[in-house]
DSSP file (Angstrom, degrees, kcal/mol; ACC not computed):
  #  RESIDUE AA STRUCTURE BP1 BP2  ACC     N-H-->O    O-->H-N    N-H-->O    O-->H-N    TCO  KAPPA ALPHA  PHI   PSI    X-CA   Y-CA   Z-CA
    1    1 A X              0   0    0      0, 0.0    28,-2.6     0, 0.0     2,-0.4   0.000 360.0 360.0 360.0 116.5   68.9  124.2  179.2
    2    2 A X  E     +ab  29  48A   0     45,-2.4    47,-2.5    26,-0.2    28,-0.2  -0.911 360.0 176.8-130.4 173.8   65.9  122.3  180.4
    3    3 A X  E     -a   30   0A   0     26,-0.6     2,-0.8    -2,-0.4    28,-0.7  -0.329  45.3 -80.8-118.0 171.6   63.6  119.3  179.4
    4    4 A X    >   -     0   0    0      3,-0.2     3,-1.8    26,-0.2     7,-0.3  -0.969  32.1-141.5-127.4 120.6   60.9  117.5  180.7
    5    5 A X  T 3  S+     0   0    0     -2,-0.8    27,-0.1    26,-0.5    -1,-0.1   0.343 101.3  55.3 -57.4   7.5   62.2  115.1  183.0
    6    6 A X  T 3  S+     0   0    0     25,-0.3    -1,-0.3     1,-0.1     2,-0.2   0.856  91.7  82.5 -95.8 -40.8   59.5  112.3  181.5
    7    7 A X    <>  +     0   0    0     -3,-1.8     4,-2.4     1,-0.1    -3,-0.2  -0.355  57.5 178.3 -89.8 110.1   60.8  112.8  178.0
    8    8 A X  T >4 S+     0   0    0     -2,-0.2     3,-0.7     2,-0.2     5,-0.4   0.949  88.2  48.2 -68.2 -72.6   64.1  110.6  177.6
    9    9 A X  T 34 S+     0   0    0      1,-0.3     4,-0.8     2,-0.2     5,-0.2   0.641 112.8  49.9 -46.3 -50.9   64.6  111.5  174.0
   10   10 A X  T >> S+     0   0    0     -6,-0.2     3,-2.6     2,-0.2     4,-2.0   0.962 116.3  43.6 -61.7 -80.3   64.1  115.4  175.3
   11   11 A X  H XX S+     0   0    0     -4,-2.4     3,-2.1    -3,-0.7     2,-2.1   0.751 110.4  53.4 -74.6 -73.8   66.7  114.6  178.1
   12   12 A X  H 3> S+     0   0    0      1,-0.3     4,-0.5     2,-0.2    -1,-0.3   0.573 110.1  53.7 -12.7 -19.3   69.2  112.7  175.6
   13   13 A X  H X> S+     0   0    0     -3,-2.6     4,-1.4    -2,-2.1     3,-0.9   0.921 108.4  48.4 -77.2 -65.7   69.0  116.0  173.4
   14   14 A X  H <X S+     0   0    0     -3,-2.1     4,-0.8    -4,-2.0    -2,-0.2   0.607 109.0  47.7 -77.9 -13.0   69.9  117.9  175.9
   15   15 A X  H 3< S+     0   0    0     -4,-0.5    -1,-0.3    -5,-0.3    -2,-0.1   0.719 107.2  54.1 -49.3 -43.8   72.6  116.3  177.1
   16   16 A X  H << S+     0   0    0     -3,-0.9     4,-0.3    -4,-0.5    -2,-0.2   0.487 109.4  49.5 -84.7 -20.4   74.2  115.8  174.0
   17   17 A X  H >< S+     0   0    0     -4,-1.4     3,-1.1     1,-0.2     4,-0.5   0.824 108.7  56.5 -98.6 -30.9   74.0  119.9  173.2
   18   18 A X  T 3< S+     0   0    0     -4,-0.8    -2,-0.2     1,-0.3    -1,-0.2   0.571 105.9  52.7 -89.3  -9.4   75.5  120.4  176.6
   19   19 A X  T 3  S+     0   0    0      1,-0.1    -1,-0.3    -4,-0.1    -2,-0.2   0.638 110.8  43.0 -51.1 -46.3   78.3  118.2  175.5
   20   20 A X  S <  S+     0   0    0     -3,-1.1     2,-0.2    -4,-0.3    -2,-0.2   0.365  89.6 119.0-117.4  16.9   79.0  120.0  172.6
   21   21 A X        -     0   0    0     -4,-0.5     5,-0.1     5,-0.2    -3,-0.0  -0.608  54.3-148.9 -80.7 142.6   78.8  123.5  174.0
   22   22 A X  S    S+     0   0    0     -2,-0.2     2,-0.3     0, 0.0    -1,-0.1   0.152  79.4  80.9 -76.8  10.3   81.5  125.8  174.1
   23   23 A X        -     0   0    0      1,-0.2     2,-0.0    -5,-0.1     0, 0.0  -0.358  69.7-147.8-117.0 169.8   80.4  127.5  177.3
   24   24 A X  S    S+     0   0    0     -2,-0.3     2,-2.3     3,-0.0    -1,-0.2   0.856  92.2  68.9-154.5-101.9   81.5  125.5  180.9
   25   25 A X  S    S+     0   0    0      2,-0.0     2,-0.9    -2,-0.0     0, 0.0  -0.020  72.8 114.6 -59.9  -8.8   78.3  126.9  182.5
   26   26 A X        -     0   0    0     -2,-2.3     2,-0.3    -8,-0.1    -5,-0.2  -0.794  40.8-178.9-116.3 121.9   75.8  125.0  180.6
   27   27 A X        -     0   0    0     -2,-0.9     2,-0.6     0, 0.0    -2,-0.0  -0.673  26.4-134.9 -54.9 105.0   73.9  122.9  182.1
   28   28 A X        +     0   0    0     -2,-0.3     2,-0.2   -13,-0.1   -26,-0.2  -0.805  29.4 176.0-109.4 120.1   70.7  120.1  181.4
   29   29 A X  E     -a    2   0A   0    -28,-2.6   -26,-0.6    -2,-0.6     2,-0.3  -0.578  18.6-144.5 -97.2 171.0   67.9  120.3  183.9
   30   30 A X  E     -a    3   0A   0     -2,-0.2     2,-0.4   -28,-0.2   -26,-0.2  -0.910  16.8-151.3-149.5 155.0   65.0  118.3  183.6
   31   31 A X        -     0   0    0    -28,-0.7   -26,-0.5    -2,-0.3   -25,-0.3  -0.974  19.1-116.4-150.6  90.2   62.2  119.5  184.5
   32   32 A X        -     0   0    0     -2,-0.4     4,-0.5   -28,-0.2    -1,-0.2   0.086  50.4-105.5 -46.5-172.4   58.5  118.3  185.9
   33   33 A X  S  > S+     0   0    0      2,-0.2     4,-2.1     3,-0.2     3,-0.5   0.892 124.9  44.2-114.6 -55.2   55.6  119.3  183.1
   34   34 A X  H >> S+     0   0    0      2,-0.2     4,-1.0     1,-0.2     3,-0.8   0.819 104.9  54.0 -56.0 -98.3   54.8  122.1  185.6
   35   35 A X  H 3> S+     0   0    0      1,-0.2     4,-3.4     2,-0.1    -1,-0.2   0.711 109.5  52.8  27.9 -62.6   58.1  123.2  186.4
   36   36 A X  H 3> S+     0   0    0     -3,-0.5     4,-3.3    -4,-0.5     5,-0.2   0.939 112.4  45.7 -83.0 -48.6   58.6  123.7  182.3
   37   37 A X  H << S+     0   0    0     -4,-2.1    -1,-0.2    -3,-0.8    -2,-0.1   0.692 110.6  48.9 -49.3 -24.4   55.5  125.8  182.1
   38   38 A X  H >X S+     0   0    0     -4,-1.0     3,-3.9    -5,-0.2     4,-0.8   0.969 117.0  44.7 -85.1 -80.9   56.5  127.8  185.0
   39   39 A X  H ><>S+     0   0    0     -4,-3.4     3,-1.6     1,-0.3     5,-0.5   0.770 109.4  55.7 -18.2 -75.9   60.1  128.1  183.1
   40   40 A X  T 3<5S+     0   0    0     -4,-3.3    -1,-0.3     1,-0.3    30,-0.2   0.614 106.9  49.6 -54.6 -11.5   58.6  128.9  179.5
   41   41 A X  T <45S+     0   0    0     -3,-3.9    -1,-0.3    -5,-0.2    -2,-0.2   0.545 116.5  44.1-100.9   4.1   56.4  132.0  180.8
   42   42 A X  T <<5S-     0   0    0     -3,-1.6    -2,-0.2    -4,-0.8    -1,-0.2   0.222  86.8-161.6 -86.3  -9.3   59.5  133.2  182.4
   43   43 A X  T   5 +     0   0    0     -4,-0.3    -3,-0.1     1,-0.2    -4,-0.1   0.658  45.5 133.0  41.2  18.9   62.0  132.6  179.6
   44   44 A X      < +     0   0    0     -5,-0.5    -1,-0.2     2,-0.0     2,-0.1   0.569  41.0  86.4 -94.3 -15.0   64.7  132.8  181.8
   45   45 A X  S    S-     0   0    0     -6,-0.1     3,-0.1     1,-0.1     0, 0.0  -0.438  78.7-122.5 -85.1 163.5   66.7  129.6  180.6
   46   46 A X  S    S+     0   0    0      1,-0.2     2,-0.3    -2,-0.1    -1,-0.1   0.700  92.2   6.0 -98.1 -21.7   69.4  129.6  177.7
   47   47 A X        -     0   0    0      2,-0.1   -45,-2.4     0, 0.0     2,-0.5  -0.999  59.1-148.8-155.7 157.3   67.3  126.7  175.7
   48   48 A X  B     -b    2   0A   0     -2,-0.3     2,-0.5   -47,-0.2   -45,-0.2  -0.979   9.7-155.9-119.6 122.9   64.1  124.8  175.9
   49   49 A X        +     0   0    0    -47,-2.5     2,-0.3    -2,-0.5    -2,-0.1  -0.974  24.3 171.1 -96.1 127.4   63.8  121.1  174.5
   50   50 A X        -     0   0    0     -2,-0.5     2,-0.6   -47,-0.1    -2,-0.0  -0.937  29.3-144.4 -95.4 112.4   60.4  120.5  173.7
   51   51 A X        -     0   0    0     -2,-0.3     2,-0.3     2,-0.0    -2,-0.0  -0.855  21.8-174.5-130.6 119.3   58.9  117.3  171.9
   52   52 A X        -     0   0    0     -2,-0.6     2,-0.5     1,-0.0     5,-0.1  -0.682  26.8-115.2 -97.0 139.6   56.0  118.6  169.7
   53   53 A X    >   -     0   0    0      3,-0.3     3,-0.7    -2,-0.3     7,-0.1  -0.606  17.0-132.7 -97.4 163.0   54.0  115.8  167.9
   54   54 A X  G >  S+     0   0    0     -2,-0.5     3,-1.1     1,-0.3     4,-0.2   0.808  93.7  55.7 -56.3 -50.2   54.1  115.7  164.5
   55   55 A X  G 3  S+     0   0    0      1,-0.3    -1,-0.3     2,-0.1     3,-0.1   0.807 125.5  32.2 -77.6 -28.7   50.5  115.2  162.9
   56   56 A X  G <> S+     0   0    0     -3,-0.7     4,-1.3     1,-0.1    -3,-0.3  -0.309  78.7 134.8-137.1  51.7   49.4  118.5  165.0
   57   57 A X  H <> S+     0   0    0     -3,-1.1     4,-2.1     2,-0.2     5,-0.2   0.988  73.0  51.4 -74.2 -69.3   53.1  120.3  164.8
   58   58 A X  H  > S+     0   0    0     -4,-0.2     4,-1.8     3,-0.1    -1,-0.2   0.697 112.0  38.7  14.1 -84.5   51.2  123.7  163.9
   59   59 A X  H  > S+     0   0    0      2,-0.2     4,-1.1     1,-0.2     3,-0.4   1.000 120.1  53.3 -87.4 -66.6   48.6  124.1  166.7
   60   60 A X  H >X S+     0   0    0     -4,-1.3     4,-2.6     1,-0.3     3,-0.6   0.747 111.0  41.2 -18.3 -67.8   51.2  122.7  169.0
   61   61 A X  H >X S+     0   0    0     -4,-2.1     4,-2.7     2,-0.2     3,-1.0   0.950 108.7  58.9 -59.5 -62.4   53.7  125.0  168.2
   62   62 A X  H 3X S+     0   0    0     -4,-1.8     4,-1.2    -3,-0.4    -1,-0.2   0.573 105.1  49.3 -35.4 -23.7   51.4  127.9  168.1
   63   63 A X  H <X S+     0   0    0     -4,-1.1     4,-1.3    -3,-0.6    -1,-0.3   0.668 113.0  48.4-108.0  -4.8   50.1  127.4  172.1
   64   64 A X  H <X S+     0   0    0     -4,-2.6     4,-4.3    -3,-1.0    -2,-0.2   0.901 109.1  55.5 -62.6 -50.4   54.2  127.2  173.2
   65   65 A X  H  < S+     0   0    0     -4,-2.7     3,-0.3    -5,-0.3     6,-0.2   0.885 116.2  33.4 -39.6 -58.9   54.0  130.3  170.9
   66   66 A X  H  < S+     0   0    0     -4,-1.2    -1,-0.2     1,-0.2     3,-0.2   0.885 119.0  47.8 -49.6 -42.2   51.1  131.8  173.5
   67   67 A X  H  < S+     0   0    0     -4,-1.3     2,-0.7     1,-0.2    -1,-0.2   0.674 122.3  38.5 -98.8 -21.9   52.3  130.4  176.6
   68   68 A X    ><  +     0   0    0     -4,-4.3     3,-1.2    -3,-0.3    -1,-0.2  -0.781  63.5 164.6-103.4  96.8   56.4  132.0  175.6
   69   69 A X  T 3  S+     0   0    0     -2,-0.7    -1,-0.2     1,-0.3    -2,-0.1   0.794  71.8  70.0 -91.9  -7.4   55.3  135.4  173.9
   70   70 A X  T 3  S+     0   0    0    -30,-0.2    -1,-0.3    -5,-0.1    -2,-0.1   0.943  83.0  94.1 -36.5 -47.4   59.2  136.2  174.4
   71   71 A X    <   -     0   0    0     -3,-1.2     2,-0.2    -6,-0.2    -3,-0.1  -0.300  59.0-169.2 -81.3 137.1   59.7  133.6  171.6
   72   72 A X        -     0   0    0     -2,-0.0     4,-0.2     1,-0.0    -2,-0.0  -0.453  41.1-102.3-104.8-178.7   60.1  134.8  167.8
   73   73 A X  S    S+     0   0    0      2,-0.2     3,-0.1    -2,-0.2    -2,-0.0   0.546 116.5  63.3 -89.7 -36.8   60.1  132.7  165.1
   74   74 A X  S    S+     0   0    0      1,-0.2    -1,-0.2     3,-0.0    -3,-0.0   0.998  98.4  59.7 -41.5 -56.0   64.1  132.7  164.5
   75   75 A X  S    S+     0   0    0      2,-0.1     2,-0.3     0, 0.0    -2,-0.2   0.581  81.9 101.8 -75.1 -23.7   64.6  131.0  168.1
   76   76 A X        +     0   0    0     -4,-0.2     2,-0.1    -3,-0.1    -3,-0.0  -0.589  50.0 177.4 -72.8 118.0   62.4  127.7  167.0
   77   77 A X        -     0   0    0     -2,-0.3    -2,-0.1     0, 0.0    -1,-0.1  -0.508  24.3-148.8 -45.7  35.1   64.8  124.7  166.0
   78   78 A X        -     0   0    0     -2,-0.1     3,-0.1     1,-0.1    -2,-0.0   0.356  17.2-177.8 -67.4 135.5   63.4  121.5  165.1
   79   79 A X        -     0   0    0      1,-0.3     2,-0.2     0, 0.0    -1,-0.1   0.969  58.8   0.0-102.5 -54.2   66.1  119.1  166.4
   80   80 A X        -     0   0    0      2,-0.0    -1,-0.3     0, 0.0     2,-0.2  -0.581  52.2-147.4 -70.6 172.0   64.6  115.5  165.2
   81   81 A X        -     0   0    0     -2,-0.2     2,-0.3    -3,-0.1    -3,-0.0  -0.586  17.0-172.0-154.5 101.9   61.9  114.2  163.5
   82   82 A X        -     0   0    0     -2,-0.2     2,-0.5     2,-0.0   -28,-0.2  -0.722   2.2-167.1 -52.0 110.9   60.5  110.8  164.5
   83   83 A X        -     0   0    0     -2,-0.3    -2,-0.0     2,-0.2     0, 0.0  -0.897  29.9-125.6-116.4 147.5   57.7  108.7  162.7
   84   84 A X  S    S+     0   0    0     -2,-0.5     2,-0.3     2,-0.0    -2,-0.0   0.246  90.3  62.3 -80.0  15.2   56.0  105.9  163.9
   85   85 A X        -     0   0    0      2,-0.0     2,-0.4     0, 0.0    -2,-0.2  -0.693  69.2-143.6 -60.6 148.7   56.9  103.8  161.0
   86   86 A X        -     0   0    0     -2,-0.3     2,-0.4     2,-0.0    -2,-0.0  -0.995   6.8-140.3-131.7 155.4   60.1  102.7  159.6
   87   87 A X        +     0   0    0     -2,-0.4     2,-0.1     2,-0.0    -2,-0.0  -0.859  28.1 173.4-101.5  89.9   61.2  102.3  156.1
   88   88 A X        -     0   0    0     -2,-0.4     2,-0.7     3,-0.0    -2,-0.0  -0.280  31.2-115.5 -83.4 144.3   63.4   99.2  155.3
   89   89 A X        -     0   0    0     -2,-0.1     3,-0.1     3,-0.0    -2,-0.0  -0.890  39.3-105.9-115.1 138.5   64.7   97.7  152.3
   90   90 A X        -     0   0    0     -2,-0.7     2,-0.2     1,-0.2     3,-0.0   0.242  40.3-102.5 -62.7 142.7   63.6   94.4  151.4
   91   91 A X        -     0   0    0      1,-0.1     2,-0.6    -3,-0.0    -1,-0.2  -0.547  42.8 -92.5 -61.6 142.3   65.9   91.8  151.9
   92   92 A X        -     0   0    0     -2,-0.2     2,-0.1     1,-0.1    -1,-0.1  -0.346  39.9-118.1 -73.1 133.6   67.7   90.3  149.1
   93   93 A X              0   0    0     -2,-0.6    -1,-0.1     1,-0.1    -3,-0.0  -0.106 360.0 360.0 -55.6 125.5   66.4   87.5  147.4
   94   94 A X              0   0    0     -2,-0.1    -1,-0.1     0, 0.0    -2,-0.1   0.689 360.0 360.0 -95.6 360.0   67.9   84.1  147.0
């Protein structure tokens, strides 16, 4: 399984599925941003963590789509979903 060794949240992911795999053998790389390019037109790895941004998830998704043509539409996973907001509930009032 590899990552891109700048994206913590990407390597935390991948840690955390190599944790809870049932295979011995699997592994978390991380991965320079070449490296990972290199990797995704070769397809050769058991999983790719990715982190696609939200507002342009589409067109994003659509050029991993170019750059893996291996990849079908099953094999996509969204694993989180972040927003640059949070939503809280108000404190209570005295």
């Amino acid at each position: 399984m590899v990552y891109d060794v700048a994206d913590r949240t990407a390597r935390e992911l991948a840690e955390r599925i190599v944790a809870l795999a049932e295979r011995s053998d699997v592994t978390a790389v991380g991965l320079s941003a070449r490296e990972l390019d290199v990797a995704l037109d070769a397809g050769n790895d058991l999983a790719f963590i990715i982190s696609i941004a939200r507002g342009s998830y589409c067109a994003a998704l659509a050029a991993v789509a170019r750059q893996a043509p291996w990849m079908t539409p099953g094999t996509v996973q969204p694993l989180i979903d972040t927003r640059a907001y949070t939503i809280a509930p108000r404190p209570p009032r005295s």
